[in-house]
PAFIGU-930535 format. One line per 10 residues: number of its first residue (from 1); their letters; for each residue x, y, z of C-alpha. Coordinates in steps of 0.02 Angstrom, whole numbers, plus 32768, in hexadecimal, padded with zeros to 4 digits. Example, Ala and Ser with C-alpha at 12.3 -4.5 7.8 and 13.67 -1.06 7.14 Angstrom:
<rs>
1	AS	8267/7F1F/8186  82AC/7FCB/8165
</rs>
This chain:
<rs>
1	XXXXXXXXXX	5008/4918/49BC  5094/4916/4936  5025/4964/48B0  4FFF/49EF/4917  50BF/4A24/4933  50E4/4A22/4882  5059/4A8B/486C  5088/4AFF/48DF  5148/4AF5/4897  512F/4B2E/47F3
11	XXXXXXXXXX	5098/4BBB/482E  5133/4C00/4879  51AE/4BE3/47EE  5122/4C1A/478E  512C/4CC3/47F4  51D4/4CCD/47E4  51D8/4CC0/472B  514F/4D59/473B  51C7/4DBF/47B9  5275/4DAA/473B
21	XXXXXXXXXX	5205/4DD7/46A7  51A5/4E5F/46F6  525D/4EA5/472D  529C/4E95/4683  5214/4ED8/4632  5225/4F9C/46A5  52EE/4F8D/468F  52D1/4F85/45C4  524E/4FFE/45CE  52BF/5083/464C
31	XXXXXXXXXX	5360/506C/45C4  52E0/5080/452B  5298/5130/4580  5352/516B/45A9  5374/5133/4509  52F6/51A8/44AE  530A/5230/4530  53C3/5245/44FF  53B0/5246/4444  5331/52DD/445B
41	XXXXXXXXXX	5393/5334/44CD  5434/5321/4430  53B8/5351/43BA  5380/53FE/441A  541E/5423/4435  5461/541D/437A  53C6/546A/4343  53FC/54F9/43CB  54BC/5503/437F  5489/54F4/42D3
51	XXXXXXXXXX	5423/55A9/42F0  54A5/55E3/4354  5512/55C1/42CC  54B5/55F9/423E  548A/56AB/42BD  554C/56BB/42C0  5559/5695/41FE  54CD/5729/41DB  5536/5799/4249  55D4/5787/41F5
61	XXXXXXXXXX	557F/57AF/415B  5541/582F/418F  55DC/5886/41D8  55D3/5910/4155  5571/599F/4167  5545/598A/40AB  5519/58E0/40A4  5440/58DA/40AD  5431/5826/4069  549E/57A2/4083
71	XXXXXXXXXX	54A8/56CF/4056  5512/5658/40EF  558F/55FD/40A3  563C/55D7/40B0  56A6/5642/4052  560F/5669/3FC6  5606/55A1/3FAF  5583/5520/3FF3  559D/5464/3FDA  54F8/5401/4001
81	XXXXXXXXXX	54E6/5360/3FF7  54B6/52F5/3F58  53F6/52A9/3F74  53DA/5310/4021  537D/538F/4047  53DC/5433/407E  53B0/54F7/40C0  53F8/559A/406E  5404/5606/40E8  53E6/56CA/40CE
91	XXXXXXXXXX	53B7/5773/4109  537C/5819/40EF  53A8/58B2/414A  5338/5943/4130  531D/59E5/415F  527E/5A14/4134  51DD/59C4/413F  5179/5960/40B4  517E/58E2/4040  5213/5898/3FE9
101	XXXXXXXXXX	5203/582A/3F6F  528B/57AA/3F4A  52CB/573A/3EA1  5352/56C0/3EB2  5399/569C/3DFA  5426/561E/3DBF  54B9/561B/3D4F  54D1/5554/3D2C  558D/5586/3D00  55E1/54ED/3D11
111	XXXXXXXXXX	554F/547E/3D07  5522/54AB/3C59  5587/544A/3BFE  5537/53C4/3C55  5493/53E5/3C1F  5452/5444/3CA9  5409/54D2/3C87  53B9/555D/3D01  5313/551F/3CF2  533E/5478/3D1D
121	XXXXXXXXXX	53B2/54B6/3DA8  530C/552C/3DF0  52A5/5477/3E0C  5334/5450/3E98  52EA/54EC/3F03  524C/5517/3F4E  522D/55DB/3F74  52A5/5615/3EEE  522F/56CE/3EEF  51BE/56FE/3F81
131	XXXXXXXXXX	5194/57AE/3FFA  51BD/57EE/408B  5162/585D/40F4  51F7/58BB/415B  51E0/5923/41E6  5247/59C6/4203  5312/59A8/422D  52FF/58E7/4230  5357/585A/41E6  52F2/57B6/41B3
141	XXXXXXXXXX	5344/5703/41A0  52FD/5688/4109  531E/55F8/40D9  531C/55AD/4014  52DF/5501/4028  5358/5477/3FA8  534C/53D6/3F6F  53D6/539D/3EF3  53C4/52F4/3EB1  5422/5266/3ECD
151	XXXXXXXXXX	5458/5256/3E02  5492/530A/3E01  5520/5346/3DCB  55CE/5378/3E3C  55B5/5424/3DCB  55B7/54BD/3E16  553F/554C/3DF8  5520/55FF/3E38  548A/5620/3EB1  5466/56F5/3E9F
161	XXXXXXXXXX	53CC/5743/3F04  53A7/57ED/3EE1  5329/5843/3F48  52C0/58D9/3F17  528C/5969/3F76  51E0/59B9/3F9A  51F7/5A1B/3F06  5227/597D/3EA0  52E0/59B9/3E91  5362/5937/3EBC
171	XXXXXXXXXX	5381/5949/3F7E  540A/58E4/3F90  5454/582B/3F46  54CF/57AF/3F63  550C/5702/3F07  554F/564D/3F52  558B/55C5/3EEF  554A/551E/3F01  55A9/547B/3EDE  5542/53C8/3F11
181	XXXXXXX	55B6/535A/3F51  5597/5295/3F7A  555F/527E/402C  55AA/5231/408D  5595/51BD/4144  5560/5246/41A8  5527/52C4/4125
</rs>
Protein backbone atom coordinates (compact mmCIF):
# COMPACT_ATOMS: atom_id res chain seq x y z
CA UNK A 1 0.00 0.00 0.00
CA UNK A 2 2.96 2.41 0.65
CA UNK A 3 4.55 1.74 -2.75
CA UNK A 4 1.60 2.65 -4.45
CA UNK A 5 1.36 6.30 -2.81
CA UNK A 6 4.80 7.14 -3.66
CA UNK A 7 4.04 6.19 -6.97
CA UNK A 8 1.28 8.17 -7.26
CA UNK A 9 3.34 11.22 -5.41
CA UNK A 10 5.91 11.72 -7.76
CA UNK A 11 3.38 10.90 -11.12
CA UNK A 12 2.05 14.11 -9.77
CA UNK A 13 5.24 15.91 -8.96
CA UNK A 14 6.18 14.48 -12.08
CA UNK A 15 3.20 16.51 -13.67
CA UNK A 16 3.99 19.34 -12.00
CA UNK A 17 7.52 19.50 -13.13
CA UNK A 18 5.75 19.12 -16.82
CA UNK A 19 3.13 22.08 -16.00
CA UNK A 20 6.21 24.79 -14.62
CA UNK A 21 8.27 23.74 -17.64
CA UNK A 22 5.57 23.72 -20.17
CA UNK A 23 4.71 27.41 -18.66
CA UNK A 24 8.17 28.46 -18.94
CA UNK A 25 8.77 27.21 -22.08
CA UNK A 26 5.39 29.66 -23.91
CA UNK A 27 6.58 32.72 -21.53
CA UNK A 28 10.31 32.45 -23.23
CA UNK A 29 8.88 31.78 -26.44
CA UNK A 30 6.02 35.01 -26.16
CA UNK A 31 9.25 37.49 -24.95
CA UNK A 32 11.52 35.89 -27.84
CA UNK A 33 8.54 36.72 -30.63
CA UNK A 34 8.01 40.36 -29.04
CA UNK A 35 11.47 40.45 -29.00
CA UNK A 36 11.95 39.96 -32.83
CA UNK A 37 8.70 41.73 -33.63
CA UNK A 38 10.08 45.00 -32.17
CA UNK A 39 13.50 44.96 -33.77
CA UNK A 40 11.64 44.70 -37.26
CA UNK A 41 9.27 47.15 -36.57
CA UNK A 42 12.85 49.71 -35.59
CA UNK A 43 14.31 48.47 -38.58
CA UNK A 44 11.19 49.52 -41.05
CA UNK A 45 10.98 52.43 -39.56
CA UNK A 46 14.70 53.70 -40.09
CA UNK A 47 14.70 52.22 -43.39
CA UNK A 48 11.40 54.60 -43.86
CA UNK A 49 13.39 57.89 -42.34
CA UNK A 50 16.51 57.13 -43.98
CA UNK A 51 14.42 57.64 -47.59
CA UNK A 52 12.62 60.27 -46.20
CA UNK A 53 15.73 61.79 -45.45
CA UNK A 54 17.67 61.16 -48.38
CA UNK A 55 13.99 62.42 -50.54
CA UNK A 56 14.49 65.70 -48.51
CA UNK A 57 18.39 65.74 -49.22
CA UNK A 58 17.58 65.31 -53.26
CA UNK A 59 15.15 68.18 -52.87
CA UNK A 60 17.37 70.60 -51.41
CA UNK A 61 19.67 69.93 -54.09
CA UNK A 62 17.63 70.41 -56.29
CA UNK A 63 16.22 73.82 -55.25
CA UNK A 64 17.70 75.49 -58.32
CA UNK A 65 16.09 75.63 -61.41
CA UNK A 66 19.57 74.93 -62.99
CA UNK A 67 20.68 72.19 -61.06
CA UNK A 68 19.82 68.65 -63.43
CA UNK A 69 22.23 66.35 -61.48
CA UNK A 70 22.99 66.48 -58.09
CA UNK A 71 25.26 64.18 -55.23
CA UNK A 72 23.59 64.24 -51.14
CA UNK A 73 26.01 65.26 -48.93
CA UNK A 74 26.61 67.56 -46.29
CA UNK A 75 28.00 70.64 -47.31
CA UNK A 76 29.83 68.91 -50.65
CA UNK A 77 31.56 66.40 -48.00
CA UNK A 78 30.72 62.68 -47.13
CA UNK A 79 32.52 60.88 -44.27
CA UNK A 80 31.89 57.00 -44.44
CA UNK A 81 33.09 54.81 -42.37
CA UNK A 82 36.58 52.98 -42.54
CA UNK A 83 35.94 48.96 -43.45
CA UNK A 84 31.94 49.50 -43.99
CA UNK A 85 30.07 49.49 -46.65
CA UNK A 86 28.29 52.89 -47.54
CA UNK A 87 25.60 54.44 -50.42
CA UNK A 88 26.30 57.64 -52.57
CA UNK A 89 23.34 58.96 -53.12
CA UNK A 90 22.42 60.86 -56.50
CA UNK A 91 20.04 62.05 -59.07
CA UNK A 92 19.21 63.11 -62.38
CA UNK A 93 16.67 65.53 -63.45
CA UNK A 94 15.81 65.50 -67.05
CA UNK A 95 13.76 66.94 -69.36
CA UNK A 96 13.71 65.03 -72.20
CA UNK A 97 13.49 61.48 -72.81
CA UNK A 98 16.40 58.88 -73.54
CA UNK A 99 19.42 57.61 -72.48
CA UNK A 100 22.03 59.24 -70.32
CA UNK A 101 24.95 57.83 -69.79
CA UNK A 102 26.96 58.52 -66.64
CA UNK A 103 31.05 58.45 -65.50
CA UNK A 104 32.02 59.12 -62.03
CA UNK A 105 35.90 60.07 -62.05
CA UNK A 106 38.31 60.90 -59.01
CA UNK A 107 40.91 63.37 -58.09
CA UNK A 108 42.97 61.42 -55.16
CA UNK A 109 44.08 65.09 -54.04
CA UNK A 110 45.06 64.58 -50.72
CA UNK A 111 45.50 60.94 -50.86
CA UNK A 112 48.28 60.99 -53.31
CA UNK A 113 50.95 61.57 -51.38
CA UNK A 114 49.95 58.57 -49.72
CA UNK A 115 50.19 56.42 -52.49
CA UNK A 116 46.78 56.32 -53.62
CA UNK A 117 46.22 56.91 -56.80
CA UNK A 118 42.75 57.12 -58.84
CA UNK A 119 42.88 53.75 -59.97
CA UNK A 120 43.35 52.37 -56.71
CA UNK A 121 40.74 54.78 -55.26
CA UNK A 122 38.05 53.44 -58.36
CA UNK A 123 38.39 49.59 -56.72
CA UNK A 124 36.54 51.21 -53.47
CA UNK A 125 33.27 51.75 -55.83
CA UNK A 126 31.06 49.63 -57.71
CA UNK A 127 28.95 51.44 -60.65
CA UNK A 128 31.45 54.23 -61.09
CA UNK A 129 29.80 54.55 -65.15
CA UNK A 130 26.39 53.12 -66.08
CA UNK A 131 22.83 54.39 -68.25
CA UNK A 132 19.85 55.61 -67.64
CA UNK A 133 16.86 55.34 -69.55
CA UNK A 134 14.83 58.69 -68.44
CA UNK A 135 11.48 59.37 -69.21
CA UNK A 136 10.20 62.93 -70.18
CA UNK A 137 10.30 65.77 -67.09
CA UNK A 138 11.48 63.14 -64.48
CA UNK A 139 14.08 62.97 -61.95
CA UNK A 140 15.78 59.46 -61.08
CA UNK A 141 17.60 58.65 -57.67
CA UNK A 142 20.97 56.26 -57.80
CA UNK A 143 22.94 55.15 -55.68
CA UNK A 144 27.08 54.48 -56.05
CA UNK A 145 27.67 51.42 -54.09
CA UNK A 146 31.36 51.88 -51.63
CA UNK A 147 33.45 49.86 -49.84
CA UNK A 148 36.59 51.54 -48.32
CA UNK A 149 38.89 49.32 -46.55
CA UNK A 150 39.62 49.09 -43.18
CA UNK A 151 43.68 50.05 -43.81
CA UNK A 152 42.70 53.13 -45.77
CA UNK A 153 43.79 56.19 -45.41
CA UNK A 154 41.93 59.41 -43.29
CA UNK A 155 42.81 61.22 -46.93
CA UNK A 156 40.40 62.99 -48.59
CA UNK A 157 39.60 62.80 -52.28
CA UNK A 158 37.11 64.37 -54.77
CA UNK A 159 34.15 62.20 -56.11
CA UNK A 160 32.93 64.19 -59.77
CA UNK A 161 30.02 62.51 -61.93
CA UNK A 162 29.42 64.02 -65.10
CA UNK A 163 26.50 62.88 -67.06
CA UNK A 164 26.06 63.06 -70.82
CA UNK A 165 23.16 63.82 -72.82
CA UNK A 166 21.38 61.99 -75.71
CA UNK A 167 23.57 63.72 -77.95
CA UNK A 168 26.66 62.74 -75.85
CA UNK A 169 27.17 66.44 -74.70
CA UNK A 170 27.68 66.90 -70.99
CA UNK A 171 24.06 67.35 -69.46
CA UNK A 172 24.87 68.30 -66.27
CA UNK A 173 27.71 67.36 -63.26
CA UNK A 174 28.42 67.82 -59.83
CA UNK A 175 31.49 66.86 -57.27
CA UNK A 176 31.53 65.67 -53.31
CA UNK A 177 34.47 65.11 -51.36
CA UNK A 178 35.02 62.07 -49.54
CA UNK A 179 37.08 61.69 -46.32
CA UNK A 180 36.97 57.83 -44.53
CA UNK A 181 36.91 58.27 -41.11
CA UNK A 182 37.35 55.37 -38.30
CA UNK A 183 34.02 53.97 -37.30
CA UNK A 184 33.00 54.11 -34.59
CA UNK A 185 30.30 52.13 -31.80
CA UNK A 186 27.35 52.79 -33.68
CA UNK A 187 28.75 53.55 -37.14
Amino acid sequence: MRSILYKRKAAIELSMTTVVVIVLAMTMLALGLTLVRTLFKGAIYTATSLNSQVQSELNKVFQSETTKVGIVSEQGMLEPSLGKDGVVWWALVSADEGRYSYTFTIDPRECASQGYTETRLKTWFTGLTGYIDMPVNSNKENKLLMSIPQNAPACAFELKITVYGINKEIYGSDNVFIRPKKATLFG
